[in-house]
Backbone as CSV, one residue per row, in Angstrom:
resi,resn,N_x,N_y,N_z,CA_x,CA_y,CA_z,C_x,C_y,C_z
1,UNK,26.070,-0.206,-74.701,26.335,-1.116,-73.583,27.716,-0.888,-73.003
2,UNK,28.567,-0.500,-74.080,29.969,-0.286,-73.377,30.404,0.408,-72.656
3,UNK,29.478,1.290,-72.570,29.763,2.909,-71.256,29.677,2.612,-70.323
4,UNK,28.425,1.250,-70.333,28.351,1.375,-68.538,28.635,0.151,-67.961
5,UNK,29.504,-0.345,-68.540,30.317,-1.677,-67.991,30.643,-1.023,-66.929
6,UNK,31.338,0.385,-66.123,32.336,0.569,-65.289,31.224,0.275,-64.421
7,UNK,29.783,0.483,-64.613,28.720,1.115,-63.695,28.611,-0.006,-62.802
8,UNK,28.641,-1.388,-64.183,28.258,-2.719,-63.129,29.429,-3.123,-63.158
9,UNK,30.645,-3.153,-63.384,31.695,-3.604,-62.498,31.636,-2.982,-61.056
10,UNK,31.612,-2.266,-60.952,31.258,-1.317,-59.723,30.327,-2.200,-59.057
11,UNK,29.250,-2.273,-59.296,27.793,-2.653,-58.637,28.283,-4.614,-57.919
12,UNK,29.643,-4.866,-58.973,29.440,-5.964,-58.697,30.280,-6.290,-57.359
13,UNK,31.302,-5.154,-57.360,32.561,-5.104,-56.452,32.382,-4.412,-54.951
14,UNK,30.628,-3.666,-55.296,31.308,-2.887,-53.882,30.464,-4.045,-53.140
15,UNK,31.217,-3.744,-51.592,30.651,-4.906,-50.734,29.157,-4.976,-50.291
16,UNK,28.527,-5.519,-49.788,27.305,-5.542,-49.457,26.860,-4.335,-48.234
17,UNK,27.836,-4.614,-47.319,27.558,-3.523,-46.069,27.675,-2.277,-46.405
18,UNK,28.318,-1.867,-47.351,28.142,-0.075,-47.899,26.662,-0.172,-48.107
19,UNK,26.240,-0.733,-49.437,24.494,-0.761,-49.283,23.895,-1.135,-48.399
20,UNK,24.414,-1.656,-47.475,23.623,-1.827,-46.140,23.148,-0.165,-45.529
21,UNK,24.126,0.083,-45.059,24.349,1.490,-44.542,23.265,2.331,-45.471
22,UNK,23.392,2.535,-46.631,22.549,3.445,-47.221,20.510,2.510,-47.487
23,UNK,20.295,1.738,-47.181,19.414,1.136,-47.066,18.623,1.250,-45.745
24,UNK,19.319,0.964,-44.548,18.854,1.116,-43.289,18.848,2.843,-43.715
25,UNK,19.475,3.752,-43.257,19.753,4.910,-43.680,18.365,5.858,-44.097
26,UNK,17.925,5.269,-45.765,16.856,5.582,-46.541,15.833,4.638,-47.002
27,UNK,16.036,3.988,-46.860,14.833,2.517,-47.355,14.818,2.535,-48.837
28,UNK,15.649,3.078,-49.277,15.703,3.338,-50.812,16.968,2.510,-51.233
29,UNK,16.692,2.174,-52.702,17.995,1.792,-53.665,17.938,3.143,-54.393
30,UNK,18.946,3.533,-54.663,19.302,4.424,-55.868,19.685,4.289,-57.209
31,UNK,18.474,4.457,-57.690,18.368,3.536,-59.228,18.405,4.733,-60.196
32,UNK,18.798,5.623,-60.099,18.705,6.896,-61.110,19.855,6.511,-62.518
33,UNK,20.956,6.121,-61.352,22.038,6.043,-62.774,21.850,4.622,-63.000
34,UNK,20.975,3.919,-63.361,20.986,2.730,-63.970,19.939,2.257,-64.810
35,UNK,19.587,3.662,-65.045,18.658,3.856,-66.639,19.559,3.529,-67.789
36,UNK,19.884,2.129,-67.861,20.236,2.001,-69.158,19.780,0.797,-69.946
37,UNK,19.636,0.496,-70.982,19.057,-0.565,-72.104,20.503,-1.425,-72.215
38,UNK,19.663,-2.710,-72.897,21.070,-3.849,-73.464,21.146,-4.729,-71.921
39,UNK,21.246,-4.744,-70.526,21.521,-5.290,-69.931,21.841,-6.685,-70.308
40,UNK,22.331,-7.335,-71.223,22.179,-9.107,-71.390,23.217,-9.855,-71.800
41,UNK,23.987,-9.100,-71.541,25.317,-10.107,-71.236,25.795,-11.269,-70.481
42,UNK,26.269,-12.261,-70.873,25.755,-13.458,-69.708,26.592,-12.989,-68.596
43,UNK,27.515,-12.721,-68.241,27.979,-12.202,-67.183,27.818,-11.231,-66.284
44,UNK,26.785,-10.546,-66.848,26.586,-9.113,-66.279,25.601,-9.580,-64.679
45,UNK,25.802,-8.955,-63.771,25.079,-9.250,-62.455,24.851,-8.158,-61.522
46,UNK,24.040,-8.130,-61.003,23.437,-6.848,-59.889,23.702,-6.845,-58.552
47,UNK,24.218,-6.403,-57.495,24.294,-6.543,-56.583,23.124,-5.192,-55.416
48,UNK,22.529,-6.128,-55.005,21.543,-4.717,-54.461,20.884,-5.298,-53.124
49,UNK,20.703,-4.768,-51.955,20.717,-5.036,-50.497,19.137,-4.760,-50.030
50,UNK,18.787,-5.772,-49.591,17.531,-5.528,-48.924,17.527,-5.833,-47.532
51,UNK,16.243,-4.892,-46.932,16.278,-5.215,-45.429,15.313,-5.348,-45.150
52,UNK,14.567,-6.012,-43.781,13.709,-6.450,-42.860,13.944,-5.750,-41.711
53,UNK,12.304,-5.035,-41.402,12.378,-4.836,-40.118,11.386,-5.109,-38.829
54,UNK,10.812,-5.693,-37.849,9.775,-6.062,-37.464,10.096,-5.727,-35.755
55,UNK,8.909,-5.562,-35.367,8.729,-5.210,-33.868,9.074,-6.560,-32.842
56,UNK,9.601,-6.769,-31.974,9.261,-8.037,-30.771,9.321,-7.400,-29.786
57,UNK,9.078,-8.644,-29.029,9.035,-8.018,-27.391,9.272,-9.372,-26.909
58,UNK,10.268,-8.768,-25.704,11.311,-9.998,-24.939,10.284,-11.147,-24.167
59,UNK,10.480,-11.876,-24.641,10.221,-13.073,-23.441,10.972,-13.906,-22.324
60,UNK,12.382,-13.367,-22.025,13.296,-13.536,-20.979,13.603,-12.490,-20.212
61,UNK,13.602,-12.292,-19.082,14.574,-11.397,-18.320,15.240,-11.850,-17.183
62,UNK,17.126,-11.639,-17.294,17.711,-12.086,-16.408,18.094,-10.545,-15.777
63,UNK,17.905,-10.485,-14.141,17.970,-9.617,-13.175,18.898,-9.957,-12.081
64,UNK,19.896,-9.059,-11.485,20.879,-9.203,-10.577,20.202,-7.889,-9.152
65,UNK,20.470,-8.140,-8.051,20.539,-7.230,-7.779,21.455,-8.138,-6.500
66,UNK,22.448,-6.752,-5.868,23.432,-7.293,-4.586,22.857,-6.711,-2.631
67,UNK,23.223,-7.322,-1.999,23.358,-6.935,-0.887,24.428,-6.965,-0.162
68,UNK,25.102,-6.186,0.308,26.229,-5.749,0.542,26.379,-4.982,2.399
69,UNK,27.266,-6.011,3.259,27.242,-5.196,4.487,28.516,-5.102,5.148
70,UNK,29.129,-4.677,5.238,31.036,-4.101,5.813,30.986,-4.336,7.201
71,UNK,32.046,-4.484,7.828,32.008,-4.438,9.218,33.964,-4.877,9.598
72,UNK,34.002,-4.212,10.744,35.544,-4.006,11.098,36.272,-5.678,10.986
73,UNK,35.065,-7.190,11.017,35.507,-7.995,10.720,34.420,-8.946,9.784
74,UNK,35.388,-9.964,9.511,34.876,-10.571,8.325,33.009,-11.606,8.923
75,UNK,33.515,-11.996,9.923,32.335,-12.561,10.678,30.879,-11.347,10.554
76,UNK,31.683,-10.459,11.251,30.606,-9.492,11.780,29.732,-8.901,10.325
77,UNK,30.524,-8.831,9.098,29.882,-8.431,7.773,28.875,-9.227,7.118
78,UNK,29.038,-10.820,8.282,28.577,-11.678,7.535,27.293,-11.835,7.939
79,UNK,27.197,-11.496,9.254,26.578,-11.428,10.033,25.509,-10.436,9.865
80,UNK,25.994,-9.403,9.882,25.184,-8.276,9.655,24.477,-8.686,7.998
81,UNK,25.114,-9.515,7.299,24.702,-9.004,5.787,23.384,-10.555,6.055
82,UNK,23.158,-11.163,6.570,22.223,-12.576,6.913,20.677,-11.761,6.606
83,UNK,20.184,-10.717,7.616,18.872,-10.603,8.063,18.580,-9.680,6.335
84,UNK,19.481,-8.797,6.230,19.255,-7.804,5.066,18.762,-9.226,3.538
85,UNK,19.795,-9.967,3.406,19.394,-10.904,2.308,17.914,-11.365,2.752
86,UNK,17.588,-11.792,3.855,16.190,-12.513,4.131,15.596,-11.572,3.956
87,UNK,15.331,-10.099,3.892,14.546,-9.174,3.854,14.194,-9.121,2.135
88,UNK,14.916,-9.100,1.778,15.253,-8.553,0.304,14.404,-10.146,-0.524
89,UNK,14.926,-11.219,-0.245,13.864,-12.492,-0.718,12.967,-12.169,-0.356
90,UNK,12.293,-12.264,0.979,11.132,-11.951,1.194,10.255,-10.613,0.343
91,UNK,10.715,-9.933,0.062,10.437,-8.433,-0.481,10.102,-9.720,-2.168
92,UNK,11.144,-10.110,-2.824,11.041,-10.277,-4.057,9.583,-11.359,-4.199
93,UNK,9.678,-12.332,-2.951,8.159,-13.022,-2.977,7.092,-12.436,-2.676
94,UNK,7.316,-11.381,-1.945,5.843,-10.999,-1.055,5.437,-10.141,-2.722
95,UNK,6.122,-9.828,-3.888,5.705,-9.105,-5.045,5.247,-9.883,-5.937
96,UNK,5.681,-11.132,-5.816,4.656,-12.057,-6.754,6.125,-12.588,-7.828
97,UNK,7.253,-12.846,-7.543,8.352,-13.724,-8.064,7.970,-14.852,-7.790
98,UNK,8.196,-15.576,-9.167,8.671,-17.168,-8.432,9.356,-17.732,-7.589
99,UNK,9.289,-18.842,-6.520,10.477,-19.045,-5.832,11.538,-19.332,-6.732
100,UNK,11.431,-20.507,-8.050,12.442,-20.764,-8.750,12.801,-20.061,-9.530
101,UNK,12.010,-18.938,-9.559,12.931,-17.463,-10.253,13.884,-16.548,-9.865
102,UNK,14.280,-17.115,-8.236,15.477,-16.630,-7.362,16.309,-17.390,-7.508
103,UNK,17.112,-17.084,-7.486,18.336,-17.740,-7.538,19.659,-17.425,-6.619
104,UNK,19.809,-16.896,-5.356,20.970,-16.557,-4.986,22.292,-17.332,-4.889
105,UNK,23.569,-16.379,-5.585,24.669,-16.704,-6.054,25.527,-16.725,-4.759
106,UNK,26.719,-17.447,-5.090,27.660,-17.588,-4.302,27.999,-15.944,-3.519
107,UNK,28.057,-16.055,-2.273,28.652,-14.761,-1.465,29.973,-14.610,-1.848
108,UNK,30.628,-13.377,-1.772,31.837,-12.763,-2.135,32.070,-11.710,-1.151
109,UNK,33.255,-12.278,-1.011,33.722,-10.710,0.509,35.418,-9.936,-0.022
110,UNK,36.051,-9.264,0.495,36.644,-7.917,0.347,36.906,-7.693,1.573
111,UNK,38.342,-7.390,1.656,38.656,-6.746,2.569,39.361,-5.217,1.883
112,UNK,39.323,-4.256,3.080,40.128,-2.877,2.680,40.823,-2.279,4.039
113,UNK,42.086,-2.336,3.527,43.034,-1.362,4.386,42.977,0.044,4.214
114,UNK,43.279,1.184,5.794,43.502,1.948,5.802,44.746,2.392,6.424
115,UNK,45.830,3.000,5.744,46.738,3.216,6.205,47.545,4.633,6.357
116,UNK,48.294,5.162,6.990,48.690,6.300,7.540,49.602,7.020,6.501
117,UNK,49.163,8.023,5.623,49.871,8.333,4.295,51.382,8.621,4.498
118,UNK,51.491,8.799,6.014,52.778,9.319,5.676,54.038,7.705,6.160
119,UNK,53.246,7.327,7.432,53.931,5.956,7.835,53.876,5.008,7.225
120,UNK,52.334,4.775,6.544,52.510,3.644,5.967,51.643,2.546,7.300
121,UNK,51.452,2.786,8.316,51.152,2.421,9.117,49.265,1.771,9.191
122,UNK,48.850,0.357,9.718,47.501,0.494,8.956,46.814,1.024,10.440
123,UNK,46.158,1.761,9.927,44.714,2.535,10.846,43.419,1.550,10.773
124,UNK,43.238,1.121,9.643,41.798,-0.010,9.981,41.664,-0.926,9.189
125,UNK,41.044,-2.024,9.466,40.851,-2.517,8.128,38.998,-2.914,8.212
126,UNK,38.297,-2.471,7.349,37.015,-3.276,7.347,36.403,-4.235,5.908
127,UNK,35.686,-4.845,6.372,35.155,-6.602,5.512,33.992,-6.730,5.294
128,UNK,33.809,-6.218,4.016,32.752,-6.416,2.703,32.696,-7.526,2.497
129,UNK,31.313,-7.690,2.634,30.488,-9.849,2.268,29.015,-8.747,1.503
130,UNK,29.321,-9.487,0.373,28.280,-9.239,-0.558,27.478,-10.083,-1.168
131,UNK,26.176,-10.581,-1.369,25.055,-11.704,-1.400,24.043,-11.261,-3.533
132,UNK,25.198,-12.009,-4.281,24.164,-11.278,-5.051,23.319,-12.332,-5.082
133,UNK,21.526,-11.826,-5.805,20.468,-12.635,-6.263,20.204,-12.574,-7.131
134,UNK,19.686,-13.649,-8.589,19.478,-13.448,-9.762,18.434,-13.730,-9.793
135,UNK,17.431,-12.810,-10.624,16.294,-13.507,-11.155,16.120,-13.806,-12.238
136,UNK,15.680,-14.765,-13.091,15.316,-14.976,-14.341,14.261,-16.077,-14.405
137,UNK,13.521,-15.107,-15.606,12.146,-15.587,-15.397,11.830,-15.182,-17.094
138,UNK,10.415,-16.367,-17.458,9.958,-15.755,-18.678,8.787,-14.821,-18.363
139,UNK,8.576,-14.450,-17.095,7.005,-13.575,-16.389,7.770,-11.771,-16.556
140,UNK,8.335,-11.607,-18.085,8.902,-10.274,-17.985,8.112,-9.135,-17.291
141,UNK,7.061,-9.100,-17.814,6.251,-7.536,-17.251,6.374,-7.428,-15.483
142,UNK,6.102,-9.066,-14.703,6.586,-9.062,-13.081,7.335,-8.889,-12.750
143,UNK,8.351,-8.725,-13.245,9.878,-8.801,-12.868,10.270,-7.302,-13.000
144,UNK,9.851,-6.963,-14.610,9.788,-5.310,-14.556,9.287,-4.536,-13.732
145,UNK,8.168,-5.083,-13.264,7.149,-3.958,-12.353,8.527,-4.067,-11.255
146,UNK,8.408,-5.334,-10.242,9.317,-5.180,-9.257,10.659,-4.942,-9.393
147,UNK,11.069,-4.326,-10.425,12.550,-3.494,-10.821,12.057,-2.312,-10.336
148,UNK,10.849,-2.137,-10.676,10.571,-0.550,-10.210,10.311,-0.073,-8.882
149,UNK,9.853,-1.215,-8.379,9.671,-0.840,-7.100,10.573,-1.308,-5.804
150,UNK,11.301,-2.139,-6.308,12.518,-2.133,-5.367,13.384,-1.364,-4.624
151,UNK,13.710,-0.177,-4.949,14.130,0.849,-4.423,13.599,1.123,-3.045
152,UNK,12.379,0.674,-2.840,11.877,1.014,-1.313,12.755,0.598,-0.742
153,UNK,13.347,-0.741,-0.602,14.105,-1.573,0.168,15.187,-0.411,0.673
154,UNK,16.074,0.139,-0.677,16.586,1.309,-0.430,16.420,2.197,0.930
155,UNK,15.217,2.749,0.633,14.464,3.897,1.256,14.412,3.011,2.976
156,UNK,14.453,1.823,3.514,13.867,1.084,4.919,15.493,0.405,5.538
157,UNK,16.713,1.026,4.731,17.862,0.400,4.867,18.561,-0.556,4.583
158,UNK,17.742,-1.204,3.847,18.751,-2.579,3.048,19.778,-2.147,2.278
159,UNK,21.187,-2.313,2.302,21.981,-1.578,1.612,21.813,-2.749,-0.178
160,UNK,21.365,-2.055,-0.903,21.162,-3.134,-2.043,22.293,-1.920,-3.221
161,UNK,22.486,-2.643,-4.039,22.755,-2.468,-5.677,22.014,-3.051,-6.222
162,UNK,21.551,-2.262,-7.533,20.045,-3.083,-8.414,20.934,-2.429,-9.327
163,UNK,20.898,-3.535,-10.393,21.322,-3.655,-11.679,19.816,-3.314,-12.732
164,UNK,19.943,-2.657,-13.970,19.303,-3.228,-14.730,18.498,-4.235,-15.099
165,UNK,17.673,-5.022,-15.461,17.529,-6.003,-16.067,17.355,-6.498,-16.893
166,UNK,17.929,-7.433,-17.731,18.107,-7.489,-19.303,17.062,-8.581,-19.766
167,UNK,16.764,-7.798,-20.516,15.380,-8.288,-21.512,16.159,-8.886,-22.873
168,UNK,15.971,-10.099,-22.697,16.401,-10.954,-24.146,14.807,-11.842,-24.797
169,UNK,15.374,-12.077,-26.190,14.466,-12.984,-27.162,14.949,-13.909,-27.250
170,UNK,14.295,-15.332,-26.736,14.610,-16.774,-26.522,14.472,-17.359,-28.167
171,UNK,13.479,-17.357,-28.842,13.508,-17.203,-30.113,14.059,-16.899,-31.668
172,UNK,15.444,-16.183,-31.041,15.924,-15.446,-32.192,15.982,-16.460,-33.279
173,UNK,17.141,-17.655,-32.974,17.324,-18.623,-33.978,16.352,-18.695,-35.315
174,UNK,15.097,-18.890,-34.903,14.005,-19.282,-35.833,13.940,-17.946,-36.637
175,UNK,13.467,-16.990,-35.198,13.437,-15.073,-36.014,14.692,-14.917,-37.120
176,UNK,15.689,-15.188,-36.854,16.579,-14.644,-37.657,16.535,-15.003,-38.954
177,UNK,16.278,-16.507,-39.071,16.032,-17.152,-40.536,14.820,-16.448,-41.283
178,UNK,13.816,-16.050,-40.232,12.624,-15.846,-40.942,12.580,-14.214,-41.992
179,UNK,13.427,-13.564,-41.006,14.390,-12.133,-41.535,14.977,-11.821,-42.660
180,UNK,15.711,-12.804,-42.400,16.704,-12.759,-43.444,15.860,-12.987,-44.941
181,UNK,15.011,-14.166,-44.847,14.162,-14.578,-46.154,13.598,-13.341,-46.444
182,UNK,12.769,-12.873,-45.158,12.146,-11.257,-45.745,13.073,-10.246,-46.443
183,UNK,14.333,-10.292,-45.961,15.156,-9.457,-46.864,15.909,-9.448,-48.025
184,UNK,16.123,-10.913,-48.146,16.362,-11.354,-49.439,14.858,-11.155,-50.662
185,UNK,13.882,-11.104,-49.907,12.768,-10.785,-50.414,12.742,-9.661,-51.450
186,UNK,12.918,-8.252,-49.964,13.047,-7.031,-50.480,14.365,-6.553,-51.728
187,UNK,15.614,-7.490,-51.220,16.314,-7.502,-52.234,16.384,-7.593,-53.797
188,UNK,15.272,-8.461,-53.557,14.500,-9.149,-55.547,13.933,-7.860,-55.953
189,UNK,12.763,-7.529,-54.888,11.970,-6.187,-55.179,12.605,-5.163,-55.940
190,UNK,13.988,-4.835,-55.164,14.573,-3.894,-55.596,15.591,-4.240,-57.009
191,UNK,15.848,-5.291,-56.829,16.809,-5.718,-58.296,15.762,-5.539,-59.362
192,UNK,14.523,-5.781,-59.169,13.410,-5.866,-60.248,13.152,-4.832,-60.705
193,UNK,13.040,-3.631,-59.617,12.828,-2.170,-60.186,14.188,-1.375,-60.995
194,UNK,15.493,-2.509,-60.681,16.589,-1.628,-61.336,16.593,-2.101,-62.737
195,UNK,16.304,-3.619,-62.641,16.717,-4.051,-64.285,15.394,-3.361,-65.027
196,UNK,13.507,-3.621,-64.313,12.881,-2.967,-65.141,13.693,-1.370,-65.920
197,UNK,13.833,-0.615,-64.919,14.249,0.612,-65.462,15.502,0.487,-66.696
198,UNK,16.126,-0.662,-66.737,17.189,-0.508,-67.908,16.886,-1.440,-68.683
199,UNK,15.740,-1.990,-68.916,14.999,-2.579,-69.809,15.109,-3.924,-69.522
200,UNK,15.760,-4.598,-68.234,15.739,-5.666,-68.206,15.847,-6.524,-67.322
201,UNK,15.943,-7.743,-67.050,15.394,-8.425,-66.255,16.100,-9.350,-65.514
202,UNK,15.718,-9.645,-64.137,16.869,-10.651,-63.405,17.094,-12.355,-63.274
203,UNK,18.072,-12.793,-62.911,17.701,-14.001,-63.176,17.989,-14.661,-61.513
204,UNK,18.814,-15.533,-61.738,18.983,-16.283,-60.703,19.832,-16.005,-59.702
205,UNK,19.888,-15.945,-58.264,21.079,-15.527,-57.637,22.200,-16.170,-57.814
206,UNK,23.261,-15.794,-57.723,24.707,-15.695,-58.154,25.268,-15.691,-56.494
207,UNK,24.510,-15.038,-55.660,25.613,-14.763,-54.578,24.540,-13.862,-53.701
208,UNK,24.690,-14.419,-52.420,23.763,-13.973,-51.069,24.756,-13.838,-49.819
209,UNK,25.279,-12.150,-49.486,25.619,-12.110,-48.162,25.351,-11.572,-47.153
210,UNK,25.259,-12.504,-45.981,24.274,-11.825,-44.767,25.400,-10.578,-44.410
211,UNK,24.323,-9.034,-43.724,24.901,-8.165,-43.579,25.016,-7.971,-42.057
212,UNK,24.381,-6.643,-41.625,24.114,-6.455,-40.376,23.479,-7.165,-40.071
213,UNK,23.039,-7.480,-38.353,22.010,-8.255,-37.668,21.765,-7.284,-36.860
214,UNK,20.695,-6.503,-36.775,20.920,-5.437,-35.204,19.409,-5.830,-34.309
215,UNK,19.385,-5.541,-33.093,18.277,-5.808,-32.736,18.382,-4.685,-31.453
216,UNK,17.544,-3.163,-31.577,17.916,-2.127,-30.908,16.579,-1.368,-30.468
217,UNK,16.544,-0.569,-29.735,15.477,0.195,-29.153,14.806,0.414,-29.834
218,UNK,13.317,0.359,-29.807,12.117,0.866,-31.072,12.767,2.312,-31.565
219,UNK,12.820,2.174,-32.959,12.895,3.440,-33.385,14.347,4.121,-33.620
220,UNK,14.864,2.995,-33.110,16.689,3.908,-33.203,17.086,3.666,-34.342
221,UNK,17.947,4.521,-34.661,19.051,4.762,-35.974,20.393,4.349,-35.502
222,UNK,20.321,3.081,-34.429,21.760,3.100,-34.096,22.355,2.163,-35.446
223,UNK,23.298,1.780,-35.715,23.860,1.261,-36.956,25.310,0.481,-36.220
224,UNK,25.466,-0.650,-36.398,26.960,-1.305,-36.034,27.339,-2.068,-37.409
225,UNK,28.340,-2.005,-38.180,28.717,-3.129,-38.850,28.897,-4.898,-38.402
226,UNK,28.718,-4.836,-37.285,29.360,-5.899,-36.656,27.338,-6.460,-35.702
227,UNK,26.774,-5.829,-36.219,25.504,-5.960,-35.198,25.307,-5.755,-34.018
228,UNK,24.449,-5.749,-33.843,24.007,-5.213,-31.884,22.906,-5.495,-31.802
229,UNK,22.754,-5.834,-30.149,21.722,-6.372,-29.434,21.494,-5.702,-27.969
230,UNK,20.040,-5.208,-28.133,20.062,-4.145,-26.823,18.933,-5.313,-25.978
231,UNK,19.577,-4.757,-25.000,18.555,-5.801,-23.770,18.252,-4.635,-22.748
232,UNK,17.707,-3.760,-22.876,17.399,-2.372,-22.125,16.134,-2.254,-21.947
233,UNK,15.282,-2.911,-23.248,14.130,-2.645,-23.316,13.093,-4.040,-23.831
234,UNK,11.956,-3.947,-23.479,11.013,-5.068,-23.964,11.227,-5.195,-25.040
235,UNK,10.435,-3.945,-25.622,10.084,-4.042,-26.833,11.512,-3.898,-27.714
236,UNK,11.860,-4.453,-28.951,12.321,-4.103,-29.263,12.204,-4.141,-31.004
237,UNK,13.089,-3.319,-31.477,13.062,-4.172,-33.455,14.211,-4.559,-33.914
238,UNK,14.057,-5.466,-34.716,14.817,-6.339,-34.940,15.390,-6.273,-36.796
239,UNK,16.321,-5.865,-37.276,16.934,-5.626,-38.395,17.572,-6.569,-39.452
240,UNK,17.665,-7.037,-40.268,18.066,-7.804,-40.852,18.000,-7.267,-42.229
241,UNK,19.950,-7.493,-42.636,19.961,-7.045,-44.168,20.771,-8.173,-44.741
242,UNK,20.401,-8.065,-45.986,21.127,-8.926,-47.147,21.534,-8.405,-48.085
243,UNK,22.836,-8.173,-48.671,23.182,-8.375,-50.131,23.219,-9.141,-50.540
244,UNK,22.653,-9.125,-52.138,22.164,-10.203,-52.676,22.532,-9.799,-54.377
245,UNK,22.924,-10.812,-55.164,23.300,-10.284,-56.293,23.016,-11.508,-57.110
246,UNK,22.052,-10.742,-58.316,21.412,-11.322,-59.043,22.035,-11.638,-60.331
247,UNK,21.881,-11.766,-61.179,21.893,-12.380,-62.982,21.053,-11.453,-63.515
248,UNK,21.772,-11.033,-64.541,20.753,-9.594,-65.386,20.913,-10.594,-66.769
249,UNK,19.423,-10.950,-66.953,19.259,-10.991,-68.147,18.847,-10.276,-69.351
C-alpha cells in the first residue's frame, strides 16, 4: 500500500479541469496505473471526471439587420433612408415574419468630413442615418430561411447590412442541471472501474466540481476552460463535465 500513496496523493491534488481536458479529448479514464490492491484507508479518495454530451437545437433566434443611406445633408439621408426601411419591413412580412417579431431600433446618424490633405481645408461633408431592425422570434427555421434570402433586397438596391443570426437555447437553466447529473453519473462509472481494478470499492462523495460548460457546433473539438457558447448554428451539442471525488473503500 505504501508505494502508491504518491499515486493517490496525486489523484487527489490534481485539479478537475486537467481531467477534463483528457476526457472530452478521449472519453476514456486512464486506469492502467491504478492496478493496485489494499485501497482502504479511511482517507484515501479518488478523484475522476465525467462528462455528458447531448444534441439540441435552438429555440430562439435574435436577428439584426441595418439600412443605411448618406447624403450631403442630414435631412436628405433621412429622407432618402424612409422608403428603403418600408421596403425592407415589407420584404420581412411579405416572407411570413411576425409583425411582433420586428422590432425596429432607434435610428443613428454620422456625419464625415472631407478635408484637403495639405490645407486642412474641408471639401465635403456627407450624413449617414442608419435604421437598424431586430428580429426575434421562437419560429427559428422562418427566420433562417429569410436570412437566406434576404440578400435579394441587396441585388434591387436597398443598401442593407445583414448580420448573422444568433440561435440561442431558452432552456439551458433546467438543461444544465440535467447534464451535469449525467456527468456526475459517468463520473461513478468510471471511479467504479478504477477501484474494481485495485480491488476496491467507492464510497461516498467527498467533493463535486463543476468543470467546463461548452455548448458548440455539432461535432467540434473546440475546448475553452472557461466554456463557450456558439449561436452560429441550430443545432447544436451541449457538454458538461464534472470532477468528482469519491471515498475508496
Amino acid at each position: 500500500m505504501g508505494r502508491f500513496s504518491p499515486l493517490l496523493h496525486t489523484l487527489r491534488r490534481t485539479p478537475p479541469l486537467v481531467f477534463a481536458m483528457a476526457v472530452l479529448a478521449t472519453g476514456l479514464v486512464v486506469a492502467s496505473s491504478v492496478l493496485v490492491k489494499g485501497l482502504r484507508r479511511g482517507n484515501d479518495t479518488i478523484t475522476v471526471t465525467g462528462s455528458s454530451t447531448e444534441r439540441i437545437s435552438s429555440d430562439f433566434v435574435d436577428w439584426t439587420v441595418e439600412v443605411a443611406e448618406s447624403a450631403p445633408s442630414l435631412q436628405a439621408s433621412y429622407q432618402q433612408l424612409q422608403p428603403q426601411v418600408e421596403r425592407t419591413l415589407a420584404f420581412l412580412r411579405q416572407q411570413g415574419i411576425a409583425a411582433e417579431a420586428i422590432s425596429p431600433q432607434p435610428i443613428k446618424s454620422d456625419k464625415s468630413d472631407v478635408r484637403d490633405s495639405r490645407t486642412g481645408a474641408l471639401q465635403s461633408t456627407t450624413f449617414t442615418t442608419r435604421q437598424p431592425i431586430r428580429i426575434s422570434s421562437p419560429d427559428v427555421a422562418k427566420v433562417a430561411a429569410v436570412a437566406r434570402q434576404i440578400g435579394a433586397l441587396v441585388g434591387e438596391g436597398v443598401p442593407l447590412t445583414i448580420n448573422d443570426p444568433a440561435y440561442t437555447y431558452t432552456r439551458l437553466p433546467e438543461k444544465r442541471v440535467d447534464m451535469l447529473a449525467k456527468a456526475t453519473r459517468d463520473a461513478r462509472l468510471r471511479a467504479r472501474e478504477i477501484a474494481r481494478q485495485a480491488g476496491s470499492r467507492i464510497g461516498v462523495i467527498t467533493q463535486a466540481d463543476t468543470g467546463s460548460f461548452q455548448i458548440t457546433v455539432p461535432n467540434s473539438t473546440e475546448m475553452s476552460s472557461y466554456g463557450s457558447y456558439d449561436t452560429t448554428t441550430i443545432e447544436k451539442d451541449i457538454t458538461a463535465v464534472m470532477g468528482v471525488t469519491f471515498r475508496v473503500e
